[in-house]
C-alpha positions, 0 to 999 in steps of 0.5 A, spaced: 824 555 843 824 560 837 820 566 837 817 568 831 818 575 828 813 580 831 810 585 826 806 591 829 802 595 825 799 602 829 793 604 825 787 601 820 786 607 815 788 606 807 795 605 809 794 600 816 789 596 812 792 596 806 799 593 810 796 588 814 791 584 808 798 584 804 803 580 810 797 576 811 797 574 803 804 574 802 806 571 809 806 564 811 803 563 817 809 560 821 814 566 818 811 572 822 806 574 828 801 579 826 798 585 830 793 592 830 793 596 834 786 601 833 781 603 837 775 601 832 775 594 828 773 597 822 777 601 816 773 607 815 772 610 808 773 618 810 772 621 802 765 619 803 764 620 810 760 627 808 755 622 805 753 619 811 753 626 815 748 628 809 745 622 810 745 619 803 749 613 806 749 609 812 755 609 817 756 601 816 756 602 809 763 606 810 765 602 815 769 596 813 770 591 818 776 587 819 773 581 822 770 578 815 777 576 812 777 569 809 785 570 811 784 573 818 790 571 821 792 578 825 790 579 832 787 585 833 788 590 840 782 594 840 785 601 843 789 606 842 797 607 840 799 613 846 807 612 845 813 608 843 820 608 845 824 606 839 830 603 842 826 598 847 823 596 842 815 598 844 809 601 842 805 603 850 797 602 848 791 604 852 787 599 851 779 600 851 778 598 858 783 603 859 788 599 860 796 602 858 800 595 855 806 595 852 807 591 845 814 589 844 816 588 837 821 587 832 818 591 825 813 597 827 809 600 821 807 607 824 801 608 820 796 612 826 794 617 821 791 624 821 787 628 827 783 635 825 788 641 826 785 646 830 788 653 832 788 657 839 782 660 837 778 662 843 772 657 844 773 653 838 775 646 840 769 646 845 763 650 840 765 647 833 763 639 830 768 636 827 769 631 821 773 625 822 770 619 825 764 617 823 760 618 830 762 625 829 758 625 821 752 620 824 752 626 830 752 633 825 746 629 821 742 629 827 744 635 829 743 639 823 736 635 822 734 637 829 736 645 829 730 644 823 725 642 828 728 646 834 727 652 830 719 650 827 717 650 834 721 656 836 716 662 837 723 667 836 724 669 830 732 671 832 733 664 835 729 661 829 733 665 823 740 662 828 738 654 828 738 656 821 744 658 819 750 654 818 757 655 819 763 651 815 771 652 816 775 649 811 775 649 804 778 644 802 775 637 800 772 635 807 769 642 808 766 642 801 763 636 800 761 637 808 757 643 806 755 642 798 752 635 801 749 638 808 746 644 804 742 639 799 740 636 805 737 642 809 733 645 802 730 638 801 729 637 809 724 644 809 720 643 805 717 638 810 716 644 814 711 648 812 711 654 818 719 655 816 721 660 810 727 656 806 730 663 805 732 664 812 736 657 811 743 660 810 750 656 809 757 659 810 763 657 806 770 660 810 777 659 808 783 663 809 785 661 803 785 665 797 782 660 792 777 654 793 780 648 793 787 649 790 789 643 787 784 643 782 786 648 778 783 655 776 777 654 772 774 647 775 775 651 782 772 657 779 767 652 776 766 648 784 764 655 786 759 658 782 755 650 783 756 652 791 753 660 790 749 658 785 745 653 791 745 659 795 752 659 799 755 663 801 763 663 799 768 667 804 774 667 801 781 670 806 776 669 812 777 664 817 774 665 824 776 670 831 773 666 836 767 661 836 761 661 841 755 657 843 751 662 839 755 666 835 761 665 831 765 671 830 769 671 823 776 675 822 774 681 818 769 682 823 762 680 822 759 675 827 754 670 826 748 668 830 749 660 829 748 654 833 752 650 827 760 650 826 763 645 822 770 645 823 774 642 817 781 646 816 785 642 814 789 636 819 796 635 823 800 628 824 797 624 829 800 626 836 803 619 837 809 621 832 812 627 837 812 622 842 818 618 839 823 623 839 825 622 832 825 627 826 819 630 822 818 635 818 811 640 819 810 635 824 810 629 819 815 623 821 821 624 816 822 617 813 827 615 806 824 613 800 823 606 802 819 608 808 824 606 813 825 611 819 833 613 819 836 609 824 831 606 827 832 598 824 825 595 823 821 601 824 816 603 818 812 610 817 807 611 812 800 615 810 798 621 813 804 621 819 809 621 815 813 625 811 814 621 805 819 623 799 814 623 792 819 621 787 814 622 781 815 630 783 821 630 785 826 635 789 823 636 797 817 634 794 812 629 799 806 626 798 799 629 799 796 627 805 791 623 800 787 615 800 791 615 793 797 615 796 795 612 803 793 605 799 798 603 795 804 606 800 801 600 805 802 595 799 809 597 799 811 598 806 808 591 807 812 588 801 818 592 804 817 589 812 818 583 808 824 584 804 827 586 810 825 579 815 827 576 809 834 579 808 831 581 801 833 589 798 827 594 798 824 598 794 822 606 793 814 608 792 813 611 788 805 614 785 804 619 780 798 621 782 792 619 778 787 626 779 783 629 785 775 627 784 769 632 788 763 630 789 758 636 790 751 631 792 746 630 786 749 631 779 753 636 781 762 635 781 768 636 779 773 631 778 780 632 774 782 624 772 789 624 769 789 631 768 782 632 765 778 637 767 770 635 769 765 638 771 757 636 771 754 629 771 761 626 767 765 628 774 759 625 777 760 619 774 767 618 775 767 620 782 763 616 784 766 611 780 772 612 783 770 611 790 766 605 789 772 602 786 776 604 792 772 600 797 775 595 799 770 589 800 764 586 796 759 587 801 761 594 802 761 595 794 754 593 794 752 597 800 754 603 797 751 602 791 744 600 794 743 607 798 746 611 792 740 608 788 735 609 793 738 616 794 736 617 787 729 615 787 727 615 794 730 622 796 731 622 804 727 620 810 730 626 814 731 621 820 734 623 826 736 618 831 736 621 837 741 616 840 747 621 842 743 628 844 744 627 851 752 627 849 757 632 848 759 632 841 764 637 839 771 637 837 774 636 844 770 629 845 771 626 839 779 625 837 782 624 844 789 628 843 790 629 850 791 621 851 798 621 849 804 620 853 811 625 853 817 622 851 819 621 858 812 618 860 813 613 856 820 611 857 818 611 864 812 606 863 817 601 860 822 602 865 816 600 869 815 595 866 821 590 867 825 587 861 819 583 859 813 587 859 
């Protein structure tokens, strides 16, 4: 008996999603056997994760489920990929029931994404809050509105005036939205308090960095800051933090923060799952050719935040951003490229000039650089907006989106908390699962284990 080709991709964000609907389209059922691996059966659409967190969006509405497509052919692993070994040709998958399988394949596109990137600072995974997933945002937003309520209630002025302070590190694009947004929330959430003073509610904005988000250029970074400063936050610039605690955060030049809100947003690193291939990289990243095949490794692809791939509108040692931009269309070339190669067809190279950076400050307020051209104010707004809500990929959550966006406008927030994961831990630690991962030994260990056939 024939067997088909089996196709695995590890991963649904942009670039897992983007690879999967386009075999689906351009494969015929009888050619190859399709199969996901993810924790989650819906691609997340993280730019706009902020707005849920700040509660202007609701968590299904950036939550775009896999199971609706009319096409949907590809059979889904819920759980995650903890290890391959490339030459047996199998992916080892902890499965939600906690099950560790091997998946054997004959193409794999590694498309696992991205975890937040910590450092060896004292207390940090254990006191900060992450920004990644969508039970992280769901969680801040009740937290956040529940320090509000702590803090009416309490009848101590130094806890009163902690609950009220707020701590961002990271100011780059998720740690700017997060704060621009969850300050906007917090200064209209107070006025429903009336035993609380709005002036004791304090946002930090750290950064090691010289400048806030870079990438923008000089005079729309500058423009970003005095729209942040101008709501009352505070900007730290070549500041990061010394060490975090369940009260306090220390800062680096030495100031110490009574707190029980840390926001940690600094930045991310390849997902654990490429060390454990023993193949080359580069800052972490999976080194690939242009075409975004692994050297010396035949049928293995890699793209999106995991793999180091060469921007060829750049040029020299240049590789492209960790961004949706790249990510989306990456899975568009790789899944033709998968098929040229089951076909025995040439691939071809990505390449993306990249189309601008868009910040979306919540309100009116944004900077927004299309095409090279700068913006600021509404204009910015309505391109970022306009952006995002082109990039979604489903009617459904188009409609979504654009319904709690206009209700946002008119009716403002209901300041809910839902209550749902009080009782929970919820920091760093609990949410990404980095310590689920194999060695390489391991996992060559658990094919060995497993016989020839798996």
């Amino acid at each position: 008996m024939v067997t088909r080709p089996r196709i695995l991709v590890v991963g649904a964000g942009f670039a897992g999603v983007e690879c999967v609907r386009r075999l689906e389209r351009r494969l015929s059922p009888g050619e190859a056997d399709l199969t996901l691996v993810t924790p989650f059966s819906y691609q997340l659409y993280l730019p706009l994760l902020p707005q849920v967190a700040s509660g202007v969006l609701t968590p299904q509405s950036i939550a775009l489920s896999l199971r609706r497509s009319k096409r949907y052919r590809t059979r889904i692993i819920p759980g995650g990929a903890i290890g391959v070994d490339l030459a047996s040709k199998v992916c080892v998958v902890r499965t939600i029931t906690d099950e560790t399988v091997n998946e054997r394949y004959d193409y794999l596109v590694l498309a696992p994404g991205s975890v937040t990137r910590t450092f060896d600072i004292p207390g940090l995974v254990d006191n900060a809050f992450g920004m990644k997933t969508l039970a992280e945002a769901a969680y801040i937003r009740d937290h956040v509105i529940s320090q509000l309520d702590l803090a009416d209630a309490s009848q101590d002025p130094a806890e009163r005036s902690a609950r009220l302070q707020f701590v961002v590190v990271g100011g780059g694009y998720a740690g700017t939205e997060t704060a621009a947004c969850l300050q906007r929330l917090t200064h209209a959430a107070v006025k429903r308090y009336p035993r609380l003073d709005p002036a004791l509610i304090k946002w930090h904005l750290i950064d090691i960095a010289p400048k806030l988000m870079p990438e923008l250029g000089d005079k729309l970074g500058r423009s970003a800051q005095e729209i942040l400063r101008r709501r009352g936050i505070e900007i730290s610039l070549g500041v990061s933090i010394d060490k975090a605690g369940p009260t306090e955060v220390t800062f680096t030049d030495g100031r110490v923060v009574p707190t029980r809100t840390l926001i940690w947003t600094a930045g991310v690193v390849a997902s654990p799952l490429i060390a454990t291939l023993g193949a080359e990289t580069a800052r972490g990243r999976l080194v690939v050719a242009p075409e975004m095949t692994v050297p010396g490794h035949d049928g293995v692809f890699a793209l999106g935040d995991s793999a180091a791939v060469p921007d060829l509108a750049k040029g020299g040692d240049a590789v492209c951003p960790p961004t949706a931009q790249h990510a989306m269309r990456q899975g568009k070339v790789v899944a033709d490229n998968v098929i040229a190669a089951l076909r025995g067809e040439p691939m071809r190279p990505y390449e993306h000039k990249d189309l601008g950076l868009v910040v979306d400050l919540g309100g009116k307020d944004a900077v927004s650089k299309p095409l090279g051209l700068e913006l600021h104010g509404l204009p910015a707004q309505v391109v970022a907006r306009g952006y995002h809500w082109s990039a979604l990929r489903t009617g459904v959550a188009k409609t979504r989106v654009l319904t709690n966006w206009a209700l946002n406008a008119f009716a403002g927030d209901d300041f809910v908390r839902t209550g749902f994961q009080a009782r929970r831990p919820a920091k760093l630690k609990d949410f990404e699962y980095t310590d689920a991962y194999l060695t390489s030994e391991q996992v060559r260990a658990q094919v060995e284990a497993a016989g020839p056939e798996g």
